[in-house]
C-alpha positions in Angstrom: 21.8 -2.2 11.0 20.6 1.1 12.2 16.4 1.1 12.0 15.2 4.2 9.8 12.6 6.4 11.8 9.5 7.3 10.1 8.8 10.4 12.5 10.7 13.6 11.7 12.7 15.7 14.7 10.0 18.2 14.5 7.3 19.5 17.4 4.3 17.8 18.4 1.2 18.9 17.4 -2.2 18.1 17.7 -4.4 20.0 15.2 -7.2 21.1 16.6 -6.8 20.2 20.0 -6.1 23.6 22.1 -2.5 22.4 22.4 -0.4 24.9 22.7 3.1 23.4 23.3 4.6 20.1 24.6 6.0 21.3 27.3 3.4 22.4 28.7 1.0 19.1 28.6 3.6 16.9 29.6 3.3 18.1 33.3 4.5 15.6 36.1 0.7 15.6 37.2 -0.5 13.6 34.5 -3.3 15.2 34.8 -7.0 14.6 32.7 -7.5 16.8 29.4 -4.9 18.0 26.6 -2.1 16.4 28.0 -3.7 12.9 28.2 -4.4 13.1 24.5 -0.2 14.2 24.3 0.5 11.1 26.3 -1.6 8.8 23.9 -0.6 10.7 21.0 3.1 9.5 21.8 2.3 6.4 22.8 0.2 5.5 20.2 3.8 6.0 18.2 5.3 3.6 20.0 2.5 1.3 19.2 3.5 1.4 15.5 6.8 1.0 16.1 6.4 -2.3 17.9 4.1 -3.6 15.4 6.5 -3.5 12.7 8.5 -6.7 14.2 4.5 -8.0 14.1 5.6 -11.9 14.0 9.0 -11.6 14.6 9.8 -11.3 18.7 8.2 -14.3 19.8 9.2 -15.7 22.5 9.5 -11.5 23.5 6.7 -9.4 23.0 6.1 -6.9 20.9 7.7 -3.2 22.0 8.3 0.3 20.7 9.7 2.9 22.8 10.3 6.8 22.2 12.2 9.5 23.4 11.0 13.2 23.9 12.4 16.5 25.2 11.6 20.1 24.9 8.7 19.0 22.9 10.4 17.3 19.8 10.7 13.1 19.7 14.8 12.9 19.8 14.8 9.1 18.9 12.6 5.7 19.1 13.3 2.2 18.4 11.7 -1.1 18.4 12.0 -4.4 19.4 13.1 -6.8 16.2 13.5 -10.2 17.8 14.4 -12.2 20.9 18.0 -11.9 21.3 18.7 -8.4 20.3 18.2 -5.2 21.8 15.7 -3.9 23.1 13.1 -1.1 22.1 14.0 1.4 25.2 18.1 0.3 24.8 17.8 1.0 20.6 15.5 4.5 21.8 18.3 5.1 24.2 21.4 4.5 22.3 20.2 6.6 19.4 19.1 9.5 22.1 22.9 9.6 23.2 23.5 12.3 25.6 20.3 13.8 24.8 18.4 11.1 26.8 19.4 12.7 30.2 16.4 14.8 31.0 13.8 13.7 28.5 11.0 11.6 28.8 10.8 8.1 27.8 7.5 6.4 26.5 7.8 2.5 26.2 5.2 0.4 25.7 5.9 -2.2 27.7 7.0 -2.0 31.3 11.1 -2.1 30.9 12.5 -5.5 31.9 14.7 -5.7 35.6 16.4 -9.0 34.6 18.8 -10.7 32.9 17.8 -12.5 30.2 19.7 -12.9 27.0 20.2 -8.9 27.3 20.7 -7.2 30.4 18.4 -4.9 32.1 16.7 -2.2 30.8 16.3 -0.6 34.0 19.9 -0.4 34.2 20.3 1.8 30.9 17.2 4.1 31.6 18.5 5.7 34.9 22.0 5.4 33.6 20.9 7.5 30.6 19.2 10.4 32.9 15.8 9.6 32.1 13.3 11.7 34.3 10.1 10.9 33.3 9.1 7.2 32.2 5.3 6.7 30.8 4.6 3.1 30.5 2.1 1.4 28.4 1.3 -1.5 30.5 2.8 -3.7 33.1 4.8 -6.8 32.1 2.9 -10.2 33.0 6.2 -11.8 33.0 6.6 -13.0 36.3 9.9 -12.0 36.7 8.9 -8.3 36.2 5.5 -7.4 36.8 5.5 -4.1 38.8 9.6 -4.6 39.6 10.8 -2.8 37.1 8.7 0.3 37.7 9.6 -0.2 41.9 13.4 0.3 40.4 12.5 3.4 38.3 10.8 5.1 41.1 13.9 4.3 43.6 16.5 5.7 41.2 14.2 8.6 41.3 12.6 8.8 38.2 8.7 9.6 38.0 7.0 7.0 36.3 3.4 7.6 34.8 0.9 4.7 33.4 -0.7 3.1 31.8 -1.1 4.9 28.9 -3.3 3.0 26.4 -3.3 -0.3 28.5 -5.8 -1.4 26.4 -4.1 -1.3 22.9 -0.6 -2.0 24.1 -2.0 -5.6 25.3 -3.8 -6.2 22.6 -0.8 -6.1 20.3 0.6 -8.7 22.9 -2.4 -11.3 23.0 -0.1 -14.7 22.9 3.1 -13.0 25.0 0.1 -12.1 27.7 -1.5 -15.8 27.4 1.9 -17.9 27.1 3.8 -16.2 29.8 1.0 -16.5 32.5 -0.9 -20.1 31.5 2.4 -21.9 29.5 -0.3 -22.4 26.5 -0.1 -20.8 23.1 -2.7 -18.6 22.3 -5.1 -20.1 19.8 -6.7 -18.4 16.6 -8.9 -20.0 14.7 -9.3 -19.4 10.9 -12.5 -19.7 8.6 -13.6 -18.7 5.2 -17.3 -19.4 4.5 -20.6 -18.9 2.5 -23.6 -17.3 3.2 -24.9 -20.6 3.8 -22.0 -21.3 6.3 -20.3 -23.8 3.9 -16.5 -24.5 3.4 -16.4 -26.3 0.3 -18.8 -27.5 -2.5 -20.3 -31.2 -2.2 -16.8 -33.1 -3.7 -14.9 -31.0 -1.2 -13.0 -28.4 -3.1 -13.0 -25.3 -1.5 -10.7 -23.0 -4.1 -11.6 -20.5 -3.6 -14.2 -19.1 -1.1 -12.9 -16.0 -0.5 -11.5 -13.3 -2.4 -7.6 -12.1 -3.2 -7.8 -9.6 -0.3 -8.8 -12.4 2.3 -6.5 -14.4 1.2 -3.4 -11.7 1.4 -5.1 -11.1 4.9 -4.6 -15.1 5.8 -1.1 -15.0 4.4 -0.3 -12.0 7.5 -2.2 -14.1 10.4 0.4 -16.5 9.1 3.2 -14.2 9.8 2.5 -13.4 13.0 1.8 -16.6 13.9 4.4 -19.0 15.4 2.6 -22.4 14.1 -0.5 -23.0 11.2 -2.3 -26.1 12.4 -5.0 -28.0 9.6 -6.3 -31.4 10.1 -5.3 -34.6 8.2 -8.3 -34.9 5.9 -7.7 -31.0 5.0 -4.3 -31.5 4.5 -4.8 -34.8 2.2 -7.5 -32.9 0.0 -6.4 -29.4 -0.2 -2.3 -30.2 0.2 -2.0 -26.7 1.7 1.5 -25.3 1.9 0.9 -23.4 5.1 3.6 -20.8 4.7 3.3 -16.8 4.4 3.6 -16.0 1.1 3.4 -12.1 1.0 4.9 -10.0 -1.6 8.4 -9.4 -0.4 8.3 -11.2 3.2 11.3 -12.1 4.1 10.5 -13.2 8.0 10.2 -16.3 9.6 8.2 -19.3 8.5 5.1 -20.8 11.1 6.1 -24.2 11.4 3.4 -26.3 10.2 1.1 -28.8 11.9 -1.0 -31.6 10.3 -3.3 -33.6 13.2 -4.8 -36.6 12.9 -5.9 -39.7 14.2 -3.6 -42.7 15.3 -5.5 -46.3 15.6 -8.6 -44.5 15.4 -7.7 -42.4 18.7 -8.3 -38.7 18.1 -5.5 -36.5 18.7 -5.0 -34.9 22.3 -5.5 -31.2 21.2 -5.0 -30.1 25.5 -2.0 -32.6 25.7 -0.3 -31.0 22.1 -1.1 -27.2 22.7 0.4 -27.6 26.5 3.4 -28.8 24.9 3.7 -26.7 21.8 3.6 -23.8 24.8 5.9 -25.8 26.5 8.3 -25.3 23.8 7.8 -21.7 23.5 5.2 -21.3 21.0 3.4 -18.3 22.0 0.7 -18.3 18.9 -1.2 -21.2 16.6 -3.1 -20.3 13.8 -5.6 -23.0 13.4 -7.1 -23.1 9.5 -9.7 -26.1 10.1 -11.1 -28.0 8.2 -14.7 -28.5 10.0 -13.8 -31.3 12.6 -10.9 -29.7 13.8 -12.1 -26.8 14.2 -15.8 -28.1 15.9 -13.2 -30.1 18.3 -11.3 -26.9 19.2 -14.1 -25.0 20.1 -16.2 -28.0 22.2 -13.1 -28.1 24.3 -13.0 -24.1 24.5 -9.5 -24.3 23.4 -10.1 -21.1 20.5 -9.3 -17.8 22.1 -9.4 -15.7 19.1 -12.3 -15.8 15.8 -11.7 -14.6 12.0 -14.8 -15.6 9.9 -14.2 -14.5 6.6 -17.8 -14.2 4.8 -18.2 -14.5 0.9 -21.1 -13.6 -0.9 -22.0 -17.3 -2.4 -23.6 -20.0 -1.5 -23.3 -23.9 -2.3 -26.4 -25.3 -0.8 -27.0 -28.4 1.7 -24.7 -31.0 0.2 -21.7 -28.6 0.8 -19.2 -29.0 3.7 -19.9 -27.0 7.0 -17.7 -25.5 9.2 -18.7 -26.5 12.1 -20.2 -30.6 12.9 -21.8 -31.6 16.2 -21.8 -29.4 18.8 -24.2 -31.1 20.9 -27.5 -29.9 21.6 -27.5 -25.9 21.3 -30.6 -24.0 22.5 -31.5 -20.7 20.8 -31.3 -19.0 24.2 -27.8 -19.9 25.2 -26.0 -20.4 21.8 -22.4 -20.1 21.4 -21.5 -16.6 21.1 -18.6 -14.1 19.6 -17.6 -10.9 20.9 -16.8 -8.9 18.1 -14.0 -6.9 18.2 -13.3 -6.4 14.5 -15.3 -5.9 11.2 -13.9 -5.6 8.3 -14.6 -5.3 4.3 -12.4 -6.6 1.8 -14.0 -6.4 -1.5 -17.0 -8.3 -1.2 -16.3 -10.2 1.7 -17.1 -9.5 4.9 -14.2 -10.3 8.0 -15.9 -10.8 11.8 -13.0 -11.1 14.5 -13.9 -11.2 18.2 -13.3 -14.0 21.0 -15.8 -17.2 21.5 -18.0 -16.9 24.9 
């Protein structure tokens, strides 16, 4: 099925940025100024693309690519999942015989190997490509630098990164799993104002609002697993699927962990072999001693606190248990990289450090 593009065969433009044409800022020099913005204008393009398989690629990682000549975008594609074609090929394929000469913008340094698809190296100086920019390197051993060494030999100029920053933060879990084996781990909260989970007999329906809870249903999705303990599991019977109006992608598989003999669960033994099984991503949705265990072992490498306005008072579950003794001047941190607002709540995203 061919993918629909949502950018029209029309000139760049940037409005009020002194740019003129895109010929002229796409200059082999790369150099600082109007044409920078150009190049991140473009590959900020191929940034949406990739996120709309958001979910979807794992074991791959998330790519868009796009084609450009004489100043107009001739074609773009993106990455849908592992096994099929991808984002540069689809970009390619659509360009046709237009592709010899223009420019190529991929997010992702194009693969040199064979896989379950062959190279994309192979197709890009086939197709006449002159000028690659490159988002950022691929930390897939097999490529990492490789594929832009080929580039350059065939004698294409190759430019980069361009928005390295953005392009791997799309590609968080590809980046961890493919250079540690483990999945990367996110872990999921909705609290009070008094930092409680649930009300004194447990129930915690509901804490946060609609929105939050729309918003939990996409971590889902682009999760590969959603991991609760056995005590949330047995009170709350979560279903731990994404239930988004009209999703039709895959399912996290879900994971219940609990105790056996009295003998906590290995959490370092079970993500090193969920990674080992090529889950790149685990969504981890508490309840409180799961989650306290997670982060005492420093296994969490990614926070969402969602933060309702209510409060249920000291007989009301926390979030967190016994995290030994903390001291006001070296307490466990977050680095926020996120806020957000969603009705009333409040949503904090950043890493633990």
């Amino acid at each position: 099925m061919k993918q629909k593009s949502s950018f029209r065969r029309k000139p760049l433009s940037a409005s009020g940025g002194g740019i003129q044409s895109l010929r002229q800022t796409l200059d082999p020099g790369f150099r600082r100024g109007d044409g920078d913005f150009m190049h991140s204008h473009i590959m900020r393009h191929a940034l949406s693309l990739a996120t709309r398989a958001y979910g979807q690629t794992s074991p791959n990682p998330l790519v868009g690519a796009v084609v450009v000549k004489g100043g107009r975008v001739i074609s773009e594609g993106w990455h849908k999942k592992a096994g099929t074609a991808h984002a540069e090929v689809i970009a390619l394929r659509r360009a046709g015989k237009k592709a010899k000469g223009a420019d190529l913008y991929v997010t992702l340094e194009p693969c040199c190997h064979f896989g379950k698809t062959p190279p994309c190296t192979d197709l890009i100086i086939r197709s006449g490509i002159r000028r690659v920019y490159f988002g950022m390197r691929d930390q897939n051993p097999a490529v990492n630098g490789r594929g832009l060494k080929q580039l350059k030999k065939a004698g294409i100029k190759v430019y980069g990164p361009v928005l390295e920053s953005e392009c791997m933060a799309i590609n968080r879990p590809f980046i961890k799993w493919i250079t540690t084996g483990l999945p990367f781990v996110t872990a999921k909260v909705a609290v009070t104002l008094d930092g409680r989970i649930a009300d004194f007999s447990g129930d915690s329906k509901w804490i946060s609002c609609e929105k939050s809870r729309l918003y939990t249903h996409a971590l889902r999705s682009g999760s590969d697993a959603v991991m609760v303990g056995a005590n949330t599991y047995r009170k709350d019977r979560p279903r731990l699927n994404v239930r988004l109006p009209g999703y039709k992608g895959k399912q996290p598989l879900p994971i219940v962990v609990g105790s056996k003999g009295g003998k906590k669960a290995n959490l370092k033994k079970l993500l090193r072999e969920l990674g080992g099984a090529g889950f790149q991503s685990i969504l981890v949705e508490g309840g409180g001693a799961l989650h306290t265990e997670m982060l005492k072992l420093g296994l969490v490498d990614y926070l969402v606190v969602f933060i309702a306005p209510k409060m249920l008072g000291n007989k009301g579950l926390t979030w967190l248990g016994d995290m030994g003794n903390v001291k006001m001047s070296a307490p466990l941190k977050m680095n926020v990289v996120r806020r957000l607002i969603l009705d009333n709540d409040v949503v904090i995203e950043g890493t633990p450090c």
